[in-house]
N, C-alpha and C positions, 0 to 999 in steps of 0.2 A: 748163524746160530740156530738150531734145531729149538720151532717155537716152546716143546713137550721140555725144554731146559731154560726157558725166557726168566724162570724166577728165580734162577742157583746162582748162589755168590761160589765166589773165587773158595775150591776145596770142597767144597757139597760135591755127594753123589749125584747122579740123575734120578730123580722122582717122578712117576707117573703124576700127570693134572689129575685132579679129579672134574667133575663137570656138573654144574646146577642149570641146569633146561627148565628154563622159564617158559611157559606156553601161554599164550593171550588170545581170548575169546571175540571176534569182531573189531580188532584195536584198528583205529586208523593209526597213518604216520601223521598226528597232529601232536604232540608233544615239545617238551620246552627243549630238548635236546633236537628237535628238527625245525626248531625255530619258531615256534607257536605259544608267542611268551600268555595267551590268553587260558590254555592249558597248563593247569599244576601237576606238574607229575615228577618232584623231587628225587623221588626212588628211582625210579627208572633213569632219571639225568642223570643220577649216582654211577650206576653202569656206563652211560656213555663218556664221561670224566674218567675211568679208567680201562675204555675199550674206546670199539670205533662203532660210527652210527655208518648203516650203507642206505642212505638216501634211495637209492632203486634198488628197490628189493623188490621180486614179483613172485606171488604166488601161480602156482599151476591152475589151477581154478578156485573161481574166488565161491566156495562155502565150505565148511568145516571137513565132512570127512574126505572127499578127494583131496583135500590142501595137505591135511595133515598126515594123510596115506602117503604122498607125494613124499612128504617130508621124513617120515618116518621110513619108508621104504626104499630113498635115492632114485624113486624111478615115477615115470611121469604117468597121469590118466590112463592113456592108450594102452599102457604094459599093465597096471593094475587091475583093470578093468572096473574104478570105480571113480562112477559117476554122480552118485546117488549117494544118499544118507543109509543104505541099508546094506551096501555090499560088503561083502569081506574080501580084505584085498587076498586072506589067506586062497577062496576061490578059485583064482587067475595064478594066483603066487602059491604055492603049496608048501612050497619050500625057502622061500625068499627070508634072507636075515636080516631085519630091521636094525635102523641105526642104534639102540637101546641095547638089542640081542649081541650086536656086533661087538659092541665095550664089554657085555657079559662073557662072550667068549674070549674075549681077550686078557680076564684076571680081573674084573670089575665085577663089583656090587652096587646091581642097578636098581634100582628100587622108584614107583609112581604114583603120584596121587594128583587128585583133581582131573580134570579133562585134558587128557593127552591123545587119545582117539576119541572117535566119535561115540558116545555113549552106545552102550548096547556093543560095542564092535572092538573091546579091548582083545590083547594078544597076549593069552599067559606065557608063551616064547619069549617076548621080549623085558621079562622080567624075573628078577632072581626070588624074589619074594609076590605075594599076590599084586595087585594094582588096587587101589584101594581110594576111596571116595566118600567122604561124608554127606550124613542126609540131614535137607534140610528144609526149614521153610523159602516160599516163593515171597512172600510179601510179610508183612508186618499187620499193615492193616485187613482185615479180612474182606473189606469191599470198599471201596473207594467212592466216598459219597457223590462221585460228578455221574455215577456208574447208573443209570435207567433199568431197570427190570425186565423192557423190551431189547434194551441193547445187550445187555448178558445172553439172553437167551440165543442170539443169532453169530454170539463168536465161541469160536473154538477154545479160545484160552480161558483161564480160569482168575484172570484178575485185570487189570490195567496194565498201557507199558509204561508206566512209570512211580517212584515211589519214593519219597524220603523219609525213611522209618526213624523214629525216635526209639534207637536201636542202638545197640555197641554191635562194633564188625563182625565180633563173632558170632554175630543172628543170623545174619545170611552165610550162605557158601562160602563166600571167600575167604570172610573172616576165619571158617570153620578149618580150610584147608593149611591157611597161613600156621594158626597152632598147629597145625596136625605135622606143616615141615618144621616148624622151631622144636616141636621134641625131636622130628625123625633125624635133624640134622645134629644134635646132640647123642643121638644115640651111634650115626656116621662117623663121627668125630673119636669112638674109644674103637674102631674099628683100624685093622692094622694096614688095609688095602685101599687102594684109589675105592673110588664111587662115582658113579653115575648118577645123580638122580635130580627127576622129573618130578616139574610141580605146574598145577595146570588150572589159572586163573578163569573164569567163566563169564568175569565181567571185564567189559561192556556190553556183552548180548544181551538182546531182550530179556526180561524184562530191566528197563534200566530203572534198577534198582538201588540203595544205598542209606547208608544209616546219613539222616538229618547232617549232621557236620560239615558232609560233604557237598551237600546241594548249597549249603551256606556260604561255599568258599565261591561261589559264581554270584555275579549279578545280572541277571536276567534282561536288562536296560542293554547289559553291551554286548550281549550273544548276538552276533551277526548271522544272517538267516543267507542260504546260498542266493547268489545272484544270477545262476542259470538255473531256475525251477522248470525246465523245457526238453522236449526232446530233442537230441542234435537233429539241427539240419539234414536232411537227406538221409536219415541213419534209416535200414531197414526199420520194420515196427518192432520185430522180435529182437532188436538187439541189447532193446533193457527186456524186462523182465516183473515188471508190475511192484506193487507194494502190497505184494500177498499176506508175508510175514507178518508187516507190521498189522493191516487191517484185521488180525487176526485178535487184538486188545481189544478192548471195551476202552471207551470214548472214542475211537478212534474212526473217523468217516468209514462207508462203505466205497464209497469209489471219492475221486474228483482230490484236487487237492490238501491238503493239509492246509486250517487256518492259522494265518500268522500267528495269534496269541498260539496254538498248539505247536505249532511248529517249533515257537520259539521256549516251549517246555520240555519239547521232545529232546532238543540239544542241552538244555538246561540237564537233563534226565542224566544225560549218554556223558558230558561231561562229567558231573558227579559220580558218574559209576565209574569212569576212569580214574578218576581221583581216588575214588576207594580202594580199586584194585589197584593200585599205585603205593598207598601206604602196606597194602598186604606187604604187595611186592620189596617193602622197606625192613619189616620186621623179619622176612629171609634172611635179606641181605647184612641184618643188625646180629642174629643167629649166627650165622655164619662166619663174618669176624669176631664176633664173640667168641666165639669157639678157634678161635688161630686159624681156622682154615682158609680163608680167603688168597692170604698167599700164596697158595699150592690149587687154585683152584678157577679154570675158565670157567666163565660167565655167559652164557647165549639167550636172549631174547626175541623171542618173535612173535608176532600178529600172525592168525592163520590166515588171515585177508584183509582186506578195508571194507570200506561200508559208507554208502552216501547219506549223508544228511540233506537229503533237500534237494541234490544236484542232479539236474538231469528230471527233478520232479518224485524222484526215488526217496524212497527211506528202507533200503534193504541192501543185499547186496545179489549172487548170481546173474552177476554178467561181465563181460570181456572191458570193460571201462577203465582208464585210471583209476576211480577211488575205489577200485574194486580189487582190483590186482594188485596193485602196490600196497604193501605194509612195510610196519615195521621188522626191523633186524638189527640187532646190536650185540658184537660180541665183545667179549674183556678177556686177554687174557696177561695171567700173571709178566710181570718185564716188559711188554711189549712196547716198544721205541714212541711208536704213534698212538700212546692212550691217549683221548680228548678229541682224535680228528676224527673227519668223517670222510666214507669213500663214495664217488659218485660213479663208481662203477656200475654197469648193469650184472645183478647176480639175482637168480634161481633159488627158491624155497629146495630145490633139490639137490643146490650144492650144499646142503648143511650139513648133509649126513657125511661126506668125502671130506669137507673142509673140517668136520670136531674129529674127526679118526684121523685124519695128518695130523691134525696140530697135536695131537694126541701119541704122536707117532705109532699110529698102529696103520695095518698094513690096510688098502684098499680094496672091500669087495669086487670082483669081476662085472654085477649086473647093475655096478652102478649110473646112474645118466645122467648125471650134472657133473661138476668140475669144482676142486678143492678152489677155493679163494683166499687160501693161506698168505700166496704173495702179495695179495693186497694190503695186509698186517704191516709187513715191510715197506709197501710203497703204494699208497691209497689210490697215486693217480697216475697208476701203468698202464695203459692199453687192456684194455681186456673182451669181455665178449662183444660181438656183433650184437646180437640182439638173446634176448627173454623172450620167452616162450608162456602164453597160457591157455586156457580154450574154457568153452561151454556148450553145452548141447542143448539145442529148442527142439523137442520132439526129431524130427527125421533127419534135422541137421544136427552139423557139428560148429560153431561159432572157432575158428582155430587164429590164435592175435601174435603177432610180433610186435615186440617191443624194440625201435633202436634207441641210441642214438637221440632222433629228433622225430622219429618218426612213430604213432599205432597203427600197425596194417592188420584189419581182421577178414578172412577168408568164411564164409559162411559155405560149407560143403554139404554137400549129401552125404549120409553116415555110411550108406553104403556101398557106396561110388564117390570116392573124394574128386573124380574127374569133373564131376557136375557141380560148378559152381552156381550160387542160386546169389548170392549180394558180397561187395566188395566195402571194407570200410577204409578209410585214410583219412587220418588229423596230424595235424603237423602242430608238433607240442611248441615249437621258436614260436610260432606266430598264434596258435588257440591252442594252450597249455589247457584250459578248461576240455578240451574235446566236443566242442558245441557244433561242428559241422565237418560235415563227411563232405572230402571234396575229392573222392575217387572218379565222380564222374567228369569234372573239371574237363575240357580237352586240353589245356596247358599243362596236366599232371598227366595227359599218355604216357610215356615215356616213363616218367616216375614211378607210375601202377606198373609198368613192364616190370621193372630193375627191381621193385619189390615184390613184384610174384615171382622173380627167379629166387631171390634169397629166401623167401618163402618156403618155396619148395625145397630148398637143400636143410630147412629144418634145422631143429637144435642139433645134430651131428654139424651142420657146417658152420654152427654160428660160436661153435667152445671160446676161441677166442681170438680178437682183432688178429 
């Protein structure tokens, strides 16, 4: 059965899905629905109870606008040519149809709000009507009494990263965008056409903010702080990436550690902000069957990356790591046989765009580079790709990471000459799931480092699937 008919009873016509694209700001895959019963995040478990959750999911690079360029475009870094917070993929792509643009030409009314590209770098193409974003305040409090008068003066940002406003949701952005979908999807609803439309969460990013309620729902006693504060073993230096981001708050050290009591506010912080963007996320999805549509209507969630708490010593994200590359991904769609389960498939931030237009049954653009994961709906645990694909650039290099199986292999190239390899990484998830030690140089993993710099090299064209 064609998925774009998953929700027709016996005698219905065929009806276009329509499609609500959730977008999420720095989300890890720590949710109750991936097993992290320490994380509240009821809304979003709502989704995966009647969709599927993909445990491996990997972004193309782990920071907002390459991830979601990736995603929005079906095509990877290399072809975009954006690497950076400031490029336009239009630049590289002049003419490229975004996955947005692509339901618009196909008889959709696509419509976006909140953070779906990278601020500053939206695409009036890929929108029927403008893209649109409400403004708002950063914090609640105007300074944060831990806040010293020498230490403001030496960071960039203009408040603390962390905040429990004695606030309702709608103080902050999220809140602001959440109302702004509960009318648009009421006004969606007397429209006669499928829709498309995009709604773009911005928490958990810095700053981790959130109204009081939410910081309430945690106890700080039991936030467990990471247990590899360290750089891996043998890992090149460049292969993290500092805690630029984060030292960029007030209280927050200039170099050297995070102390535990902060450490253990900072997670306190970041969980609450997910929590908050989680109720958002509720009052969509309360909108939306409210208004009948949910029946006739897929569901897709995702993290544009992850982000380490602590691990590896980090509190950021930009680098080739697990908790940097993997987020979340969770789709729902109407009938589907397998709502509730999850697929442990390896699948690409850049088969989203191929996978919502199949299931969609619309036709597949030509410059696509990822691969529909449709058949996964039907059968979670088919064979599917060899390996995920991500990468990062440190100045002259390119960080370039396969994902398999069991294995992280990252290539550290010259940008300009990928022949020149400069560091080799390999962790073997069976046995250090954490990724605490590069054992490329190992001589008992010769052989191994061979057979994965062959598949290596044959790239995400040889790796579509087992």
């Amino acid at each position: 059965m064609a998925a774009s008919s998953m929700a027709l009873l016996p005698g219905q016509s065929p009806k276009k899905l329509n499609v609500l694209f959730l977008a999420v700001d720095d989300l890890r895959p720590e949710l109750g629905c991936y097993g992290v019963d320490q994380i509240k995040s009821p809304n979003i478990d709502r989704i995966a109870k009647r969709g599927m959750v993909f445990s491996r999911a990997y972004c193309q690079q782990a920071v907002c606008s390459p991830s979601r360029t990736s995603l929005m475009t079906g095509t990877r870094p290399d072809t975009t040519k954006v690497w950076d917070l400031v490029t336009h993929f239009r630049d590289a792509l002049p003419n490229v149809v975004t996955l947005s643009q692509h339901f618009k030409q196909n008889g959709y009314f696509v419509q976006g709000m909140g953070k779906i590209f990278h601020p500053g770098l939206d695409d009036e193409r890929s929108w029927s009507v403008p893209w649109q974003t409400p403004s708002a305040p950063t914090y609640a409090k105007v300074k944060s009494p831990e806040v010293k008068d020498e230490d403001k003066a030496t960071k960039t940002k203009d408040g603390p990263a962390f905040e429990a406003g004695d606030v309702a949701d709608n103080f902050y952005k999220d809140g602001m965008v959440a109302d702004m979908a509960v009318k648009t999807l009421k006004d969606l609803a007397k429209k006669p056409g499928p829709f498309f439309f995009a709604v773009g969460f911005a928490k958990p990013h810095l700053p981790f903010v959130s109204p009081k309620r939410y910081w309430d729902l945690y106890d700080p006693a039991k936030i467990k702080l990471a247990t590899n504060a360290y750089h891996p073993e043998d890992a090149p230096s460049y292969a993290l990436a500092g805690t630029s981001e984060m030292r960029n708050y007030w209280g927050i050290p200039a170099e050297g550690p995070m102390p535990e009591p902060l450490a253990r506010q900072l997670k306190h912080g970041y969980y609450a902000a997910v929590s908050y963007m989680d109720a958002q996320v509720g009052k969509v999805l309360d909108e939306l069957d409210r208004q009948g549509l949910g029946k006739n209507t897929m569901i897709v969630l995702w993290g544009d990356h992850g982000w380490k708490l602590g691990e590896h010593g980090e509190w950021a994200k930009h680098t080739n790591v697990e908790n940097d590359t993997n987020a979340p991904l969770l789709l729902s769609v109407p009938g589907m046989k397998n709502a509730g389960k999850k697929s442990n498939a390896l699948v690409e931030f850049v088969d989203v765009y191929p996978t919502l237009a199949d299931v969609a049954g619309l036709p597949l653009p030509a410059h696509l580079e990822g691969t529909s994961f449709k058949p996964l709906l039907e059968n979670p645990d088919r064979k599917w790709k060899a390996a995920a694909f991500s990468q990062y650039p440190r100045k002259k290099l390119m960080g370039y990471s396969m994902r398999t199986d069991r294995y992280r292999f990252t290539v550290w190239v010259d940008r300009a000459d990928h022949t020149k390899v400069d560091a080799v990484e390999l962790y073997d998830h069976q046995n250090d799931p954490q990724e605490n030690r590069n054992i490329a140089k190992q001589p008992a993993n010769k052989d191994l480092v061979a057979r994965l710099m062959e598949q290596w090299k044959l790239g995400w064209k040889g790796a579509r699937k087992v």
